[in-house]
C-alpha positions, 0 to 999 in steps of 0.5 A: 642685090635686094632692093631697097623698099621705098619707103626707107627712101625719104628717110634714109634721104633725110640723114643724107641732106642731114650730112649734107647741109651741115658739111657745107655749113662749115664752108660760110665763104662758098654758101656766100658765093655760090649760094646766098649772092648766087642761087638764092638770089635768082629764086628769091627774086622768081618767087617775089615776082610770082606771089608779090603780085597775089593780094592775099598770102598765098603761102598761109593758103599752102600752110592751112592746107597742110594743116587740114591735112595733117589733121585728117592723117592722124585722124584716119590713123588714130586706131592702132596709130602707135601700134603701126609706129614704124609704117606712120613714124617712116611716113612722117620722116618722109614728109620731113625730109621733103620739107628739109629739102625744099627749105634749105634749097629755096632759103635756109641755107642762108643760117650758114652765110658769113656773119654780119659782124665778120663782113663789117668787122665789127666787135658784137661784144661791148662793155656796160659803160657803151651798153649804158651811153647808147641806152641814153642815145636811144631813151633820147632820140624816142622821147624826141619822136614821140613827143614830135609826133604825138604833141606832148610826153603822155600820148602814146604814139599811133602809126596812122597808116594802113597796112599797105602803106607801111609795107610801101613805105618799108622799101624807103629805108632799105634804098637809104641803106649806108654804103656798108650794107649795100648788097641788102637792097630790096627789089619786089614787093612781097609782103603780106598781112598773115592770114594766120595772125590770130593763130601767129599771136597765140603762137608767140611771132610778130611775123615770118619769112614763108620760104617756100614763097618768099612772102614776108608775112605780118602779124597785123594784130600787133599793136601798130607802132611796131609794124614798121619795124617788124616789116623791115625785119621780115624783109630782111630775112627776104633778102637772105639773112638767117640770123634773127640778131641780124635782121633785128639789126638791118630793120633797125637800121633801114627803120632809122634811115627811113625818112617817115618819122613813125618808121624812126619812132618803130626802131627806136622804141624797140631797141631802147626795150632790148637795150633796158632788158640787157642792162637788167640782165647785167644788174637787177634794177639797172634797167629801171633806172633807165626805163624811168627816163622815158616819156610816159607816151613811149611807156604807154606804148610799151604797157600797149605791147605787154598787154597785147602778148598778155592777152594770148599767153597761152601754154601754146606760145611757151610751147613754140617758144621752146620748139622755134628756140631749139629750132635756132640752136639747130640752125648756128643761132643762139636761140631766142635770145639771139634777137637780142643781140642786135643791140650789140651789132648796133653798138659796134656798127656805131663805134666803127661809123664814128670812126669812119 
């Protein structure tokens, strides 16, 4: 029997795991068990232990010199480079198939877990009438905050706090969660300003899980009345959440159960964004009537946002906002868009709350 040269191994590897990872996929009761609320959380809680305690992000050291690396191989390959298209294709599906590997055993077989909605058996759909009485809730609660914290409805809201501290008082709202998502509690600190963050901007992300680490990484770069929540988010995913609507939604909720009111303005402002841009979707200008409503404070810090994104629009974030939308799609998501169907989380956790 001829043996198979190893260099097919790692490919012909990959479209097993490929099989693999999608066959389980379809079991979300056994990857919740056995590996979200099993092996998951002993890795995570390792990793956490081990990296938290690094000051800097150990996990952008491993990415930049990945990078630096995949640099110098196109390099030392550029001649004949598509010429040897079978030996350097095999070479790089080999280096997928070992990051495929490493990332769904270490955190992405969480895409696969039972939904959030199924485990609070709430309704993610609305109707307009509850999308437009829970705008006003929101527009309401922001307009109190910001005026409350910065004296008057023309001052925009600036978090004074320091990175750290944000990222120690981040903890306060996932101890103050409600009784229903009490198996999200947060233990070991790993969160860490990205050493990647001018490259994160110009790429399109406030932040990410690195999961090969577990460090929950920022983009401090952003204007600071998002951090709060933006931190809560990224926890979430540490705490084994795929789903970006999902985590969207855990950070809302830990952001506004947070005692610190910066962290409750950080929630608020955000969803009421989602909120206005999802009335504009169902009509064109329905958002703006709405929008109209909110204190110039609370619009300052939303013209603060634009013009921070503006700012590193290049062709690189709409490139990456395709792959990582695609990436999504791959992963049970609904793309991108899927951020904004929090909103919808939010609503249906408060009708089922108000019922309780």
């Amino acid at each position: 029997m001829q043996k198979i040269n190893r260099k097919y191994i790692l490919p012909l590897f990959l479209l097993v795991q490929i099989v693999v990872v999608k066959t389980l996929g379809r079991f979300p009761a056994f990857i919740e068990e056995y590996y979200s609320k099993g092996w998951y959380e002993k890795i995570a809680w390792f990793n956490r232990t081990v990296f938290g305690s690094i000051p800097f992000s150990f996990g952008d050291i491993i990415y930049s010199v990945l990078i630096i690396l995949l640099i110098r191989w196109i390099w030392m390959n550029r001649k004949g480079f598509f010429k040897n298209w079978k030996t350097n294709g095999l070479t790089v599906l080999s280096w997928i198939s070992v990051f495929y590997f490493f990332f769904h055993v270490l955190w992405g077989m969480n895409y696969y877990r039972i939904p959030l909605h199924e485990k609070l058996n709430i309704e993610k759909e609305y109707t307009e009438e509850e999308l437009i009485a829970f705008t006003e809730k929101m527009i309401a609660k922001t307009n109190a905050l910001q005026l409350q914290l910065s004296g008057n409805d023309s001052t925009a809201v600036n978090v004074p706090y320091s990175n750290e501290e944000i990222f120690e008082l981040a903890q306060n709202g996932y101890k103050n969660l409600p009784q229903a998502l009490q198996e999200f509690q947060y233990e070991n600190k790993s969160i860490k300003p990205s050493l990647l963050r001018y490259l994160l901007s110009y790429m399109g992300f406030g932040g990410y899980l690195n999961p090969f680490t577990n460090e929950a990484q920022v983009n401090t770069l952003k204007p600071n009345f998002t951090l709060p929540m933006t931190t809560c988010h990224e926890m979430g995913h540490q705490v084994g959440i795929g789903s970006e609507s999902e985590c969207n939604f855990i950070g809302f909720v830990t952001a506004t159960h947070n005692e610190d009111l910066y962290f409750q303005y950080s929630a608020y402002s955000i969803i009421t964004r989602y909120c206005l841009a999802n009335l504009e979707q169902i009509e064109e200008g329905k958002g703006k009537l709405y929008f109209e409503k909110l204190n110039k404070g609370v619009v300052k810090n939303y013209d603060e946002h634009e013009a921070f994104w503006e700012k590193y629009h290049t062709p690189i974030d709409t490139f990456f906002e395709f792959f990582y939308n695609n990436f999504l799609k791959a992963n049970q998501q609904e793309g991108i868009v899927s951020y904004s169907k929090f909103v919808g989380l939010a609503i249906g956790f408060e009708r089922v709350d108000s019922v309780q």
